[in-house]
PAZAPA-4460 file (N, C-alpha, C; in steps of 0.05 Angstrom, whole numbers, plus 32768, in hexadecimal, padded with zeros to 4 digits):
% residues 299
    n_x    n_y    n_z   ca_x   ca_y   ca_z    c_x    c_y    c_z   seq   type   mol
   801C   8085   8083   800E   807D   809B   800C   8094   80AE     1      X     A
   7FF3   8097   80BF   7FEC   80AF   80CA   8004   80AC   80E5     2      X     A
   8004   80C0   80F1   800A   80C8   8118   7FF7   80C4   8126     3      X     A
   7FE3   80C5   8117   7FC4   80C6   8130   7FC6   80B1   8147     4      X     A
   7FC4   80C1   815E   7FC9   809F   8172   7FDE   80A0   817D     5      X     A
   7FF8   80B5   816D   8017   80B5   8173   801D   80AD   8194     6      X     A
   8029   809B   819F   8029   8096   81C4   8040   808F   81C1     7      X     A
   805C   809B   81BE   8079   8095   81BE   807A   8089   81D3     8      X     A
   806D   8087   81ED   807B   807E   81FF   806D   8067   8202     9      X     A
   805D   8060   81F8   8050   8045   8205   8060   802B   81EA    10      X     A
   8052   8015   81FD   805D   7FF9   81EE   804A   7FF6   81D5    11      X     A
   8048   7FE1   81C5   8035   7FD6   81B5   801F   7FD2   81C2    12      X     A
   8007   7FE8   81B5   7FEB   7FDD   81C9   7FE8   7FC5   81C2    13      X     A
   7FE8   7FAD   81B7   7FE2   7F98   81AE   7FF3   7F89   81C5    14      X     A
   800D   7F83   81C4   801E   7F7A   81DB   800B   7F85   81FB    15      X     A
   8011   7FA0   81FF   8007   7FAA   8219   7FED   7F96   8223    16      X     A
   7FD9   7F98   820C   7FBF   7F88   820F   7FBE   7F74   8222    17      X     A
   7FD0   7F5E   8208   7FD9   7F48   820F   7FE5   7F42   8225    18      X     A
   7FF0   7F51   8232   8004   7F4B   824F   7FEE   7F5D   8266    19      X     A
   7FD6   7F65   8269   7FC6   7F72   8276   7FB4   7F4E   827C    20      X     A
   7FB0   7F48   8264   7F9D   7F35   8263   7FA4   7F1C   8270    21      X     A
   7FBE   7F17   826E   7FCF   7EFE   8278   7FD2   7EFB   8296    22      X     A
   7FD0   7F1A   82A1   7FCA   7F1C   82C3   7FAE   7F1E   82CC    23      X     A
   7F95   7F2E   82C2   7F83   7F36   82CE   7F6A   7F1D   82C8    24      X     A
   7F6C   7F0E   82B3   7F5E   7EF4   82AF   7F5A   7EE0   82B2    25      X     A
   7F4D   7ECF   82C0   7F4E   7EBA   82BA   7F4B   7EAC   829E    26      X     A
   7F56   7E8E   8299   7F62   7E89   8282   7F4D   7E6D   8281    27      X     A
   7F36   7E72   826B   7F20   7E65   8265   7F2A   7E4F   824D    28      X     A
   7F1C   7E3B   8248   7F1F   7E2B   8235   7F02   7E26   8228    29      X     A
   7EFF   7E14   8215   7EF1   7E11   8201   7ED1   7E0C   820C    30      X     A
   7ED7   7DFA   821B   7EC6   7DEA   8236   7EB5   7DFB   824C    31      X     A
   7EC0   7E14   824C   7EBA   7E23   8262   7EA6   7E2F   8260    32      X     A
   7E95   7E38   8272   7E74   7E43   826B   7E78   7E62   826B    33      X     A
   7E5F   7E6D   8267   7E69   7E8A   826D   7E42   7E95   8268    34      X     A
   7E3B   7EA4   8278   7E1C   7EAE   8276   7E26   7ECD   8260    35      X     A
   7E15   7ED6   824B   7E11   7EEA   823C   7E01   7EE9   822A    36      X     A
   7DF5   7F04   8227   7DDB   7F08   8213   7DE0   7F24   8203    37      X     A
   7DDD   7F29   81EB   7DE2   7F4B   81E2   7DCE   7F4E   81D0    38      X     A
   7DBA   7F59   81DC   7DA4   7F5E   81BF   7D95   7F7C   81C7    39      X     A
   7D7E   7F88   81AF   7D75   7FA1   81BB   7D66   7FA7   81DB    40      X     A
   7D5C   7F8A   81DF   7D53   7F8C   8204   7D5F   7F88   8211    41      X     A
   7D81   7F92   8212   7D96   7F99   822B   7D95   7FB1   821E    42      X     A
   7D95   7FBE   8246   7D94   7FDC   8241   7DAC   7FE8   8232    43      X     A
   7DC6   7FDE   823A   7DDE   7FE5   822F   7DE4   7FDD   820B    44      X     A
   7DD3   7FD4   8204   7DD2   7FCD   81ED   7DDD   7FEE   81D7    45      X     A
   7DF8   7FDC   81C3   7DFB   7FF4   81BA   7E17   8007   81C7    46      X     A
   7E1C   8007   81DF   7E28   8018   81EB   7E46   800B   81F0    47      X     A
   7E43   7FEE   81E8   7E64   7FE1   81E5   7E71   7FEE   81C8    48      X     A
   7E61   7FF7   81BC   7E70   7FFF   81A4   7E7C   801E   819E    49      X     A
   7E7D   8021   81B0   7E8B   8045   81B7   7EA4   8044   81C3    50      X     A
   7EB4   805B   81BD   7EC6   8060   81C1   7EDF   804C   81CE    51      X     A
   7EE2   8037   81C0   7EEE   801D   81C3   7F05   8020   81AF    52      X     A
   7F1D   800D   81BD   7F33   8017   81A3   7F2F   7FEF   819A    53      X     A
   7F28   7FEC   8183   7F24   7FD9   816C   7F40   7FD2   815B    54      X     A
   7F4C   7FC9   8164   7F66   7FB6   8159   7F5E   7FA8   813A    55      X     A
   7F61   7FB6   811E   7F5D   7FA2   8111   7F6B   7F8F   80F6    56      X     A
   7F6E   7F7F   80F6   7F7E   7F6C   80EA   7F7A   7F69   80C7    57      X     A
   7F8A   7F63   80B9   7F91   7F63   80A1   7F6D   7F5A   8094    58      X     A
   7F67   7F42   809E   7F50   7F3A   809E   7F31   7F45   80A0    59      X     A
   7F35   7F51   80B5   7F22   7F60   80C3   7F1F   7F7C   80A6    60      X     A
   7F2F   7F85   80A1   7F38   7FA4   808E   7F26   7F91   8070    61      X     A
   7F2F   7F78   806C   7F2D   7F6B   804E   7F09   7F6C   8050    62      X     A
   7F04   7F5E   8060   7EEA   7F61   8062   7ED5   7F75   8067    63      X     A
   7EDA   7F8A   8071   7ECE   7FA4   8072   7ED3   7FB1   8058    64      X     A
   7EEC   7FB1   8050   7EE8   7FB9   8031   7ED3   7FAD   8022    65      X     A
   7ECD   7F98   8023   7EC6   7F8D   800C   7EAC   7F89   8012    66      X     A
   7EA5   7F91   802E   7E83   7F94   8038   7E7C   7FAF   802C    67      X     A
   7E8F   7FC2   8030   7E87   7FDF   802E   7E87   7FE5   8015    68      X     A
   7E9B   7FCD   7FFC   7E96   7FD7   7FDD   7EAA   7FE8   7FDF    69      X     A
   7EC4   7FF2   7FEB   7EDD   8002   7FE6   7EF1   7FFC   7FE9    70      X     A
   7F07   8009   7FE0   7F22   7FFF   7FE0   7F2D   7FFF   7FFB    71      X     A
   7F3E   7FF9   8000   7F4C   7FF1   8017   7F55   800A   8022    72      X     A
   7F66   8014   800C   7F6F   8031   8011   7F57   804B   801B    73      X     A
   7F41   8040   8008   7F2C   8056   8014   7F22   8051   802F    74      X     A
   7F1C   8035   8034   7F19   8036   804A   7F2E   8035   8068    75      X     A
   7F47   8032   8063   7F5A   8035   8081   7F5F   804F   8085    76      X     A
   7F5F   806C   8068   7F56   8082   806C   7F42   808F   807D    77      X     A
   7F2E   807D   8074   7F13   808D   807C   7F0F   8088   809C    78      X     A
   7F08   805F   809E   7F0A   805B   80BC   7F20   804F   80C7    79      X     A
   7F35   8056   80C7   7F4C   804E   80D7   7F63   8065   80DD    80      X     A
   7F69   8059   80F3   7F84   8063   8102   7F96   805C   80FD    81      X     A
   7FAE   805D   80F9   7FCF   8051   80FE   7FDC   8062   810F    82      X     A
   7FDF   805D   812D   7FEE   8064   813E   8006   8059   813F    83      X     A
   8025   806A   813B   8037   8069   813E   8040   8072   8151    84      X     A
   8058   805A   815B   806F   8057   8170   8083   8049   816A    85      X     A
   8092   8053   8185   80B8   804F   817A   80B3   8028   8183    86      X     A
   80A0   8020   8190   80A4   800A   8198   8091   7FF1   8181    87      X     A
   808B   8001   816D   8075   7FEC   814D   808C   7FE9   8146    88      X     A
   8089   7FC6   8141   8097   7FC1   812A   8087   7FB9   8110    89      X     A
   8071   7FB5   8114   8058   7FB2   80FD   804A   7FC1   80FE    90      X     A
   8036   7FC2   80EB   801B   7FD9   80EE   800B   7FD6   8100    91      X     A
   8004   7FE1   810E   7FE4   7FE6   811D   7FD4   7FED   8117    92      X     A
   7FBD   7FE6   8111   7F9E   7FF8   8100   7F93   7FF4   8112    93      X     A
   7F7D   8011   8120   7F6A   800A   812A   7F49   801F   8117    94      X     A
   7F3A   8011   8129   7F22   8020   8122   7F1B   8038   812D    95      X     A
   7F19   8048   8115   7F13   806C   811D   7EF8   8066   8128    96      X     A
   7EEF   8075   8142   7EDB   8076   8146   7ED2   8091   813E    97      X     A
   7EB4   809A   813D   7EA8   80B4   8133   7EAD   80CC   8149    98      X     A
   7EB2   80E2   8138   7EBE   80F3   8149   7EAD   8105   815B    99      X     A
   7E92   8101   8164   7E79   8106   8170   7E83   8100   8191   100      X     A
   7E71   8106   81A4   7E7A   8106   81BE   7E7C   80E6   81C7   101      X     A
   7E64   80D7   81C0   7E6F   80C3   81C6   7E7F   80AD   81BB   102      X     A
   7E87   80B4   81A9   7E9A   80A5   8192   7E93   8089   8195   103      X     A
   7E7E   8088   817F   7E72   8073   817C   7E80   8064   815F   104      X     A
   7E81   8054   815A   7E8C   803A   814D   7E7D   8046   812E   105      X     A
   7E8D   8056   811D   7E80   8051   8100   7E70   8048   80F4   106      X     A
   7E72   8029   8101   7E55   8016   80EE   7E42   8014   80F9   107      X     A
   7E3C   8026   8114   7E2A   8021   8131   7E15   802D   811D   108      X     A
   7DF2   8013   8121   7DDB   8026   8114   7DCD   8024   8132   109      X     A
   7DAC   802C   8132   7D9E   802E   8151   7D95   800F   8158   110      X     A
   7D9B   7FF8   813A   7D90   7FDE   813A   7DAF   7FD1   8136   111      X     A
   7DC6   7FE3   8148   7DDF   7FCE   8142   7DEC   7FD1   8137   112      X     A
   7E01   7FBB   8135   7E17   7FC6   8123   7E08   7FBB   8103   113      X     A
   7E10   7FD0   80F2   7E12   7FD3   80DD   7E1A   7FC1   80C2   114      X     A
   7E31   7FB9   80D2   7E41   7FA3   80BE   7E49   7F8E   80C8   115      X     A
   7E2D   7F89   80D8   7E34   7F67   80EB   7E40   7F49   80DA   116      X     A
   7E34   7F4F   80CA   7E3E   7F30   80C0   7E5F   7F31   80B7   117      X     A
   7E6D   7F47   80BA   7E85   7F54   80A9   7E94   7F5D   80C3   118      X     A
   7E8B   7F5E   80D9   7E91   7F6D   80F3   7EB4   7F60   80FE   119      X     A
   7EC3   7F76   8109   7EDE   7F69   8108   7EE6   7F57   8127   120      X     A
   7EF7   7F47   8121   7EFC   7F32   8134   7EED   7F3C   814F   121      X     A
   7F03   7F52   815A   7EF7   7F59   8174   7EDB   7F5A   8181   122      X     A
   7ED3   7F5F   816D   7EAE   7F69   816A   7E9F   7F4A   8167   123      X     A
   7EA7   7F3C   8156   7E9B   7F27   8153   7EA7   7F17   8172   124      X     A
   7EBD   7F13   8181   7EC0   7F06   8198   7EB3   7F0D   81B5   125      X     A
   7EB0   7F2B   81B8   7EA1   7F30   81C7   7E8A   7F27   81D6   126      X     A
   7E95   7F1D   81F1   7EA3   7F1B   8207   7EBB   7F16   820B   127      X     A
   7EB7   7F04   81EF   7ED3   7EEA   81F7   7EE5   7EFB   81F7   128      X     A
   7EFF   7EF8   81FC   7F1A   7EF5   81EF   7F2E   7EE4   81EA   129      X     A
   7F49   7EE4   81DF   7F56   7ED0   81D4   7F74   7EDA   81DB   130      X     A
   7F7D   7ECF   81EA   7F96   7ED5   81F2   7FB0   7EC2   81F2   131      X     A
   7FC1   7EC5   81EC   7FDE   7EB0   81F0   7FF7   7EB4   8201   132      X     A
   7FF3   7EA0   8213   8007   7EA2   8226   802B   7EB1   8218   133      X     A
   8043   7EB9   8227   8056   7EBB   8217   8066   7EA0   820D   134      X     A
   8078   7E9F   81FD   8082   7E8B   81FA   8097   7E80   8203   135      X     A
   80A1   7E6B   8209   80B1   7E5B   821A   80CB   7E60   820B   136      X     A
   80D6   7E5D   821D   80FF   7E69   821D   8102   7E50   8203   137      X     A
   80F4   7E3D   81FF   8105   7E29   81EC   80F8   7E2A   81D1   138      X     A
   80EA   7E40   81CE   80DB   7E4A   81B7   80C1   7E37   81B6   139      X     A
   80B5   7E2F   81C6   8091   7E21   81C3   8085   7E40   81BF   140      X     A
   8070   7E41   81AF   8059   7E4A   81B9   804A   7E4C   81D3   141      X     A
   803D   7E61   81DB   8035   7E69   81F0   8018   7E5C   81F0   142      X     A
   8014   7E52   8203   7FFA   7E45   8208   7FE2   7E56   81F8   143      X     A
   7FC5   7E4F   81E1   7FAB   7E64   81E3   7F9F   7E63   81F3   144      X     A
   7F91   7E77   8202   7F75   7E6F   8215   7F5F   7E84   8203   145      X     A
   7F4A   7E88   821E   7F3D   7E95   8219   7F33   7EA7   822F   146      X     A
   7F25   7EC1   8231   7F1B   7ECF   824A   7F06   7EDD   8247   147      X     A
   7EFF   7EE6   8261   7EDD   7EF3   825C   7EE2   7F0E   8265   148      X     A
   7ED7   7F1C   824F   7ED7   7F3A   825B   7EBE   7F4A   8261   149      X     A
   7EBA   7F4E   8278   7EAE   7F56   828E   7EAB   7F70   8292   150      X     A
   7EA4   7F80   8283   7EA6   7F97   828F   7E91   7FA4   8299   151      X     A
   7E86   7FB5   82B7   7E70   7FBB   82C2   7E5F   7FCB   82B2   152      X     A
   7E66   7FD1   829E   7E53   7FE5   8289   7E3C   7FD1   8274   153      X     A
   7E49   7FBC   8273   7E3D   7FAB   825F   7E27   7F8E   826C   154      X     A
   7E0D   7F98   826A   7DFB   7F8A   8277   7DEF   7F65   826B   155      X     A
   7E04   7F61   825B   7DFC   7F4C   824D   7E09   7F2E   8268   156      X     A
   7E1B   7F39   8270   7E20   7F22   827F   7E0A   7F19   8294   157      X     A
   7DF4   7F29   8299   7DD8   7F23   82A8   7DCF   7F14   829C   158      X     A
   7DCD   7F0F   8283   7DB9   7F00   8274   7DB9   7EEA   8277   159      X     A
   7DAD   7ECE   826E   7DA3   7EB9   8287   7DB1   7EA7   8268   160      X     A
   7DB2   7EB0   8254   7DBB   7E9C   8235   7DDF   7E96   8243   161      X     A
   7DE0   7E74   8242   7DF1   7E68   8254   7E08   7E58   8235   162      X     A
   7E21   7E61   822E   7E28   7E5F   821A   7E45   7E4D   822C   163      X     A
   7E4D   7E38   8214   7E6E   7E33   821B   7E85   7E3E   8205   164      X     A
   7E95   7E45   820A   7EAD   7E53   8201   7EA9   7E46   81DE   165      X     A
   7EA9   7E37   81D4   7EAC   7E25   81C1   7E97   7E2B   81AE   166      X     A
   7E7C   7E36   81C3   7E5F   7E33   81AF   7E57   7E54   81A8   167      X     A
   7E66   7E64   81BF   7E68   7E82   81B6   7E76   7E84   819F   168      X     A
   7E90   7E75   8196   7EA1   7E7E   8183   7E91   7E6C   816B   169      X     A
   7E89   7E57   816D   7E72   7E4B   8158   7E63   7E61   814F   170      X     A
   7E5E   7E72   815D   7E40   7E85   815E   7E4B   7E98   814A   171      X     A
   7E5E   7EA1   814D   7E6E   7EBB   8143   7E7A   7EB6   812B   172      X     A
   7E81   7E97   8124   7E89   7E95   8111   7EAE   7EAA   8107   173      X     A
   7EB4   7E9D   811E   7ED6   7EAE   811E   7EDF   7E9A   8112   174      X     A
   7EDB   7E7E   8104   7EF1   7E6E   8100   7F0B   7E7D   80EA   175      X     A
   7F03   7E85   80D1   7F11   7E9C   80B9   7F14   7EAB   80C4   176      X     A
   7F14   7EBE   80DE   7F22   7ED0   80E5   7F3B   7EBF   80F5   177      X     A
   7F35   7EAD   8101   7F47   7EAB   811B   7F5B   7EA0   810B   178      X     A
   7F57   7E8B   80EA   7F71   7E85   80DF   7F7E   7E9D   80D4   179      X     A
   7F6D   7EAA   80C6   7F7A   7EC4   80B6   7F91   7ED3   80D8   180      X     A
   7F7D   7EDC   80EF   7F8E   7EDE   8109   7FAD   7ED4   810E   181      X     A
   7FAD   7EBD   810B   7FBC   7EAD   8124   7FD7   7EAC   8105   182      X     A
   7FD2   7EB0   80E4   7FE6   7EB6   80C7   7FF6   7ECA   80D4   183      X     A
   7FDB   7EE2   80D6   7FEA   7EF6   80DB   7FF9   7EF6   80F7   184      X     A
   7FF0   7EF3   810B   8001   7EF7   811D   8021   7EEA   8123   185      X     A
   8020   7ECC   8111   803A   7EBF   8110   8045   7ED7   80FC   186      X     A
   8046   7ED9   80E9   804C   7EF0   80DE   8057   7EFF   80E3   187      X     A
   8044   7F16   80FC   8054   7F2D   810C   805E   7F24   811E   188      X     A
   806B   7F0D   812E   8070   7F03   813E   8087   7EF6   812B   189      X     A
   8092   7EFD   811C   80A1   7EED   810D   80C1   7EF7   8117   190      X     A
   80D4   7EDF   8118   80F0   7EDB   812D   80FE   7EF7   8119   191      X     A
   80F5   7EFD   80FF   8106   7F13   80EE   8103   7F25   8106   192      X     A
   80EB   7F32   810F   80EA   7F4E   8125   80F2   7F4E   8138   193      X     A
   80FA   7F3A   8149   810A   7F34   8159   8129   7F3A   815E   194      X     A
   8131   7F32   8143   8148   7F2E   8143   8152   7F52   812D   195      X     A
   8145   7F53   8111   8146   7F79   8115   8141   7F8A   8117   196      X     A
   811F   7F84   812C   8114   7FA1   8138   810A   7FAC   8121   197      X     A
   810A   7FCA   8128   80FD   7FDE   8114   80FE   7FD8   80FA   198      X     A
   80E9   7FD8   80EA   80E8   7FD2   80CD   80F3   7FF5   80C0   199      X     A
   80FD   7FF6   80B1   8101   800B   809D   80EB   801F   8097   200      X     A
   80E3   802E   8095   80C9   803F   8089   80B9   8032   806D   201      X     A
   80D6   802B   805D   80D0   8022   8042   80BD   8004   8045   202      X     A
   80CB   7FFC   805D   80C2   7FDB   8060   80A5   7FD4   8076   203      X     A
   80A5   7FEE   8083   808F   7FEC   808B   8070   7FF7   8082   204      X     A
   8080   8006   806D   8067   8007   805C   8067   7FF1   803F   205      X     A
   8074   7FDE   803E   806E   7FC7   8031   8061   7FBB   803F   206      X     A
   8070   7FB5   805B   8059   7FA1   806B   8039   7FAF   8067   207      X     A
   803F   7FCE   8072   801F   7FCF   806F   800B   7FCA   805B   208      X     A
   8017   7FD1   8040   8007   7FD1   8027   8000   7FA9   8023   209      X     A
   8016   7FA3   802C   8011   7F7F   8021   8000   7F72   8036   210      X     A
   7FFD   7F7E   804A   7FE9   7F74   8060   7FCA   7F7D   8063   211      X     A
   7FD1   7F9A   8063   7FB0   7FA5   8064   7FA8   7FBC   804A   212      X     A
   7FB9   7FBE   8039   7FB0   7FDA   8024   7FB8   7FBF   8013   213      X     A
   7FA5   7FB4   800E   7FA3   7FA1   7FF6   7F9B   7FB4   7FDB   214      X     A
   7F96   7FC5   7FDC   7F96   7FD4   7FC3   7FAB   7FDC   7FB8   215      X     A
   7FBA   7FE6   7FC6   7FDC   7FEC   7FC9   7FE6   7FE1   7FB9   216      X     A
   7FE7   7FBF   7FC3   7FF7   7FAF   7FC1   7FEF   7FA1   7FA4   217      X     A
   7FD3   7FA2   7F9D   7FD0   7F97   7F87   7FD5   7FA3   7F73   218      X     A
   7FD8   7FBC   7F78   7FEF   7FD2   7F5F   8004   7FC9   7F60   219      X     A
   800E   7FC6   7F70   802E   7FC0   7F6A   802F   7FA7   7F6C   220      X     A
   802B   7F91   7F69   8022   7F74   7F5B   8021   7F76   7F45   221      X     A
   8006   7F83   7F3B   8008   7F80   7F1A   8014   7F98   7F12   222      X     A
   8017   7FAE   7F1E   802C   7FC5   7F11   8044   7FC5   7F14   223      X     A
   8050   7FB3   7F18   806C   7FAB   7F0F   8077   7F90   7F0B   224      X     A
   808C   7F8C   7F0F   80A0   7F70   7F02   809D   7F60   7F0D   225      X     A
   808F   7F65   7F27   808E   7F48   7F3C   8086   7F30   7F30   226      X     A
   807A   7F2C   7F26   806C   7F11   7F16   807B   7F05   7F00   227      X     A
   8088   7F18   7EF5   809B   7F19   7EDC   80B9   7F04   7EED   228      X     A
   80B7   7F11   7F0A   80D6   7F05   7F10   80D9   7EEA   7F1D   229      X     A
   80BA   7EE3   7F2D   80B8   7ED7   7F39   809F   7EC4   7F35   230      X     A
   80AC   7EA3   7F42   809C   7E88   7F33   807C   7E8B   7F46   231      X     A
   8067   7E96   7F39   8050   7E97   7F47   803B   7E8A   7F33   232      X     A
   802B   7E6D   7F3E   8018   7E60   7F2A   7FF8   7E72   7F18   233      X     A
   8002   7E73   7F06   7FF0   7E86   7EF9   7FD4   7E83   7F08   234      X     A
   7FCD   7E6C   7F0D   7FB2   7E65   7F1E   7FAD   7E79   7F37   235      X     A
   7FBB   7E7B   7F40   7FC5   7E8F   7F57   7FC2   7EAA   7F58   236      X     A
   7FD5   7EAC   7F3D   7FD1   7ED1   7F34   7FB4   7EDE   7F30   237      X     A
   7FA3   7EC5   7F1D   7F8B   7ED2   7F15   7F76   7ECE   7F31   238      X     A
   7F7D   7EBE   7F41   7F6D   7EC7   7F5D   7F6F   7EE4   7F66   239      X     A
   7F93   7EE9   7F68   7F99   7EFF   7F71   7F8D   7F15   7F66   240      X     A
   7F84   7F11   7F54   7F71   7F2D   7F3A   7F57   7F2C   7F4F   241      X     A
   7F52   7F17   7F50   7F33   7F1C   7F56   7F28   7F18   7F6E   242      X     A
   7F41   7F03   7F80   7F2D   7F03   7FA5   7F4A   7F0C   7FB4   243      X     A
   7F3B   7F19   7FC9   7F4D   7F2C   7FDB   7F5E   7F1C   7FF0   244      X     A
   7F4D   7EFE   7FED   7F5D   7EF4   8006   7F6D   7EE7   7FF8   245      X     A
   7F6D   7EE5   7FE2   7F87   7ECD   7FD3   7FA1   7EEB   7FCF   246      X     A
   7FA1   7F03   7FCD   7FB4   7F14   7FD5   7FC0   7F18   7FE5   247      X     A
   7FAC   7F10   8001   7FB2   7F1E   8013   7FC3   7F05   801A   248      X     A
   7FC5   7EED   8014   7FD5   7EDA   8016   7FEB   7EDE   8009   249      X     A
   7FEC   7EDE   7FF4   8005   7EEA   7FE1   8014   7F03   7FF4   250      X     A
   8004   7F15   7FFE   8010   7F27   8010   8022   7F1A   8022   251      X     A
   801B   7F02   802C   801E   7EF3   804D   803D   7EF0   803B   252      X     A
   8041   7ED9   8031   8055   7ED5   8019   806A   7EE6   8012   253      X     A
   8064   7F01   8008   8076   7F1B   8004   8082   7F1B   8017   254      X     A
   8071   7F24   8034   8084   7F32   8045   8092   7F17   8053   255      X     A
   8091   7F00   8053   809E   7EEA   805F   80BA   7EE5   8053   256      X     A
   80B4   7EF0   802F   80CD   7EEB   8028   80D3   7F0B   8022   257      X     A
   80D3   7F1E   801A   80E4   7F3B   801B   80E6   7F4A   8032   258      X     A
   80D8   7F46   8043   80E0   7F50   805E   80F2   7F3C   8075   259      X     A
   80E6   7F26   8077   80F2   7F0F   8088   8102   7EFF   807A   260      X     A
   8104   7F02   8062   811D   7EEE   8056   810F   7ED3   8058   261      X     A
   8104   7EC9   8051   80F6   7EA7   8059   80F6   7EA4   802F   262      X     A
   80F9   7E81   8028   80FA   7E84   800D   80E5   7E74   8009   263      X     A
   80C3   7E91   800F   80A8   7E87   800A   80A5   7E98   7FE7   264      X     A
   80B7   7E9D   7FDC   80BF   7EA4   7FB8   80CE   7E92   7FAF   265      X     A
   80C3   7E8D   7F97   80DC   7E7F   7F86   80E6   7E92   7F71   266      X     A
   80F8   7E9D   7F73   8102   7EAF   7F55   8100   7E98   7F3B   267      X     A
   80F4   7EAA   7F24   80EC   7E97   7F0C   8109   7E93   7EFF   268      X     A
   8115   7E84   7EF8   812D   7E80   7EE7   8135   7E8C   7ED8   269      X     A
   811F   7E94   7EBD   8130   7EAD   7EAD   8138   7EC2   7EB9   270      X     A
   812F   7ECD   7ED8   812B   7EEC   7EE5   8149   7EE6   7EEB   271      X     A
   8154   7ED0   7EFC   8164   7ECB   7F06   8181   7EC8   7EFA   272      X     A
   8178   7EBB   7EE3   818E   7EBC   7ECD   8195   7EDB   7EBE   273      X     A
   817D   7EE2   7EC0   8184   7F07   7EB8   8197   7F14   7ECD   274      X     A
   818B   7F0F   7EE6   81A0   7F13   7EFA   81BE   7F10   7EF6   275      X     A
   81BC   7EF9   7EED   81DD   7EEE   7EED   81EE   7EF4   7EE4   276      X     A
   81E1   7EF6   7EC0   81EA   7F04   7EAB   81F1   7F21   7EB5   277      X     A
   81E0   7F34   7EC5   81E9   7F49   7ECA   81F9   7F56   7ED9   278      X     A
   8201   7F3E   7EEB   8210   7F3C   7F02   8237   7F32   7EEA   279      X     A
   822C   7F24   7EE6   8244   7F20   7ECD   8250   7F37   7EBE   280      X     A
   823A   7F40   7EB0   8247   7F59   7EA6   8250   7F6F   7EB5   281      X     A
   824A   7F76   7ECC   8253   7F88   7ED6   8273   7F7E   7EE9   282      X     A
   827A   7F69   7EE0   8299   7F58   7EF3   82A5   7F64   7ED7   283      X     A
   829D   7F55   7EC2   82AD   7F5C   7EB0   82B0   7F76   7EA5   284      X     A
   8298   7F89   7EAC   829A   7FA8   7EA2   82B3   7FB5   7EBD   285      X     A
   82AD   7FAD   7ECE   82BF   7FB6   7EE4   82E7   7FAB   7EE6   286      X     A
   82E7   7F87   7EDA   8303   7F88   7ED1   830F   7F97   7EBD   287      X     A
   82FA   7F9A   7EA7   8306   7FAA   7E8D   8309   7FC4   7E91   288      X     A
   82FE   7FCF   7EAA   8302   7FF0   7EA7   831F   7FF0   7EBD   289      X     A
   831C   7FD8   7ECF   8334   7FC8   7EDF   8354   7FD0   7ECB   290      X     A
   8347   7FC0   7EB6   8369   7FBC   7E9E   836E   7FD0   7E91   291      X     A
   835A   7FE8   7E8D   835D   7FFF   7E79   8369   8011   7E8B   292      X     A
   8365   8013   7EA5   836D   8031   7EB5   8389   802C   7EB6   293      X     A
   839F   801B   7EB9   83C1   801F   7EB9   83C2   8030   7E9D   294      X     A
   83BC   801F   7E7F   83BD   802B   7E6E   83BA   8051   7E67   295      X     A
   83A0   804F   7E76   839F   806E   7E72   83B4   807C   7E80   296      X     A
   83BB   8072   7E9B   83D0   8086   7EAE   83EC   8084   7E9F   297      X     A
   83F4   8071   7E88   8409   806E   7E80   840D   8084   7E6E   298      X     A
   83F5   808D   7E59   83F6   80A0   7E4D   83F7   80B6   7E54   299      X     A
***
């Protein structure tokens, strides 16, 4: 994983976000109206997609691969960041913007984005946003809302097209992102990080490969024993060959149980009984070398 981005001293931009948004917003619901329009006759048209830092999710990565026709790996290479800090306990990916003056958005053409129908959460919510209160001392969940972002550069909020919170996100069609969203975030929000902080190097590049380098991960799926050791319905596996989101689930799975300890694996019985057996022989290779060592010192 790259340094690019490296900010030792700051928090999780994703946290920071979140706690910026929880003060400076008001907190919209489903019901709530909101005026916006974005097409080529706003003058600003185009110019939201520059030099913006783009947060993007396991989901967001699956689908641009598979718009663009490349591997996962080729593509978090090509357009993505991983900014590291002492304060990640998970990965961060964001979107590389082009390295030109105005660092415009990769998939930006003069008729738009590029890979609209494929476009990642953030991009597809735009105005909206989606925020969650913190959570309550007795472990509830933190209230969802929603908010409008306003910024004086972006001329769409003039536009006279009168939308409610409920019929923009109809529009955009976030429903598969916001579940794939809300997996992952229980996920990284999961009581394991809490309680031991920093993942290992080794373990945070599992998390990464089982989350967003689905190419990664599907090597080492079928390139080694995992399947061999563990009860997974063949129905299942041959998805995993062929659609990205039945992996990337299997991924969710992995790291719930080898990183967080949760028993979302069943070890298959013979693997287990191999175990045993080998755990056996080594009590008894260890008493017998136990009963032979007086002997030798005697001689």
């Amino acid at each position: 994983m790259s340094d690019d981005g490296k900010s030792p001293e700051a928090g999780d931009p994703r946290k920071l976000l979140e706690e910026k948004i929880l003060e400076d917003h008001a907190r919209l619901g489903p019901k709530d109206k909101f005026k916006f329009g974005c097409h080529p006759g706003v003058s600003c048209f185009n110019t939201c997609c520059s030099d913006v830092n783009i947060f993007l999710s396991p989901y967001d990565v699956l689908r641009l691969t598979e718009r663009l026709g490349i591997t996962s790996t080729d593509f978090l290479e090509k357009y993505t960041l991983l900014p590291v800090h002492r304060d990640m306990t998970t990965p961060v990916v964001l979107l590389k913007m082009n390295e030109d003056e105005a660092k415009p958005c990769p998939f930006l053409t003069e008729n738009g984005c590029g890979v609209y129908t494929d476009r990642p959460w953030p991009c597809r919510m735009y105005p909206v946003g989606l925020a969650t209160s913190k959570d309550t001392e007795d472990g509830w969940r933190g209230e969802r809302f929603y908010f409008l972002l306003e910024e004086e550069s972006c001329l769409g909020h003039q536009e006279a097209k009168e939308w409610t919170i409920q019929e923009w996100l109809d529009g955009q069609e976030v429903d598969a992102y916001d579940e794939w969203g809300e997996a992952y975030k229980e996920l990284s929000l999961h009581k394991f990080f809490e309680d031991i902080g920093d993942l290992t190097p080794s373990k945070m590049e599992m998390f990464f490969n089982a989350t967003y380098d689905l190419q990664k991960f599907r090597e080492f799926v079928f390139g080694s024993t995992l399947l061999e050791r563990f009860d997974v319905h063949e129905d299942f596996i041959h998805q995993m060959q062929t659609n990205n989101e039945a992996l990337l689930r299997f991924g969710f799975l992995w790291i719930r149980f080898a990183i967080c300890g949760e028993p979302t694996m069943k070890v298959r019985a013979e693997a287990e009984q191999a175990v045993q057996e080998s755990l056996e022989k080594r009590v008894l290779s260890k008493k017998s070398k136990s009963s032979e060592s007086p002997q030798k010192d005697s001689q």
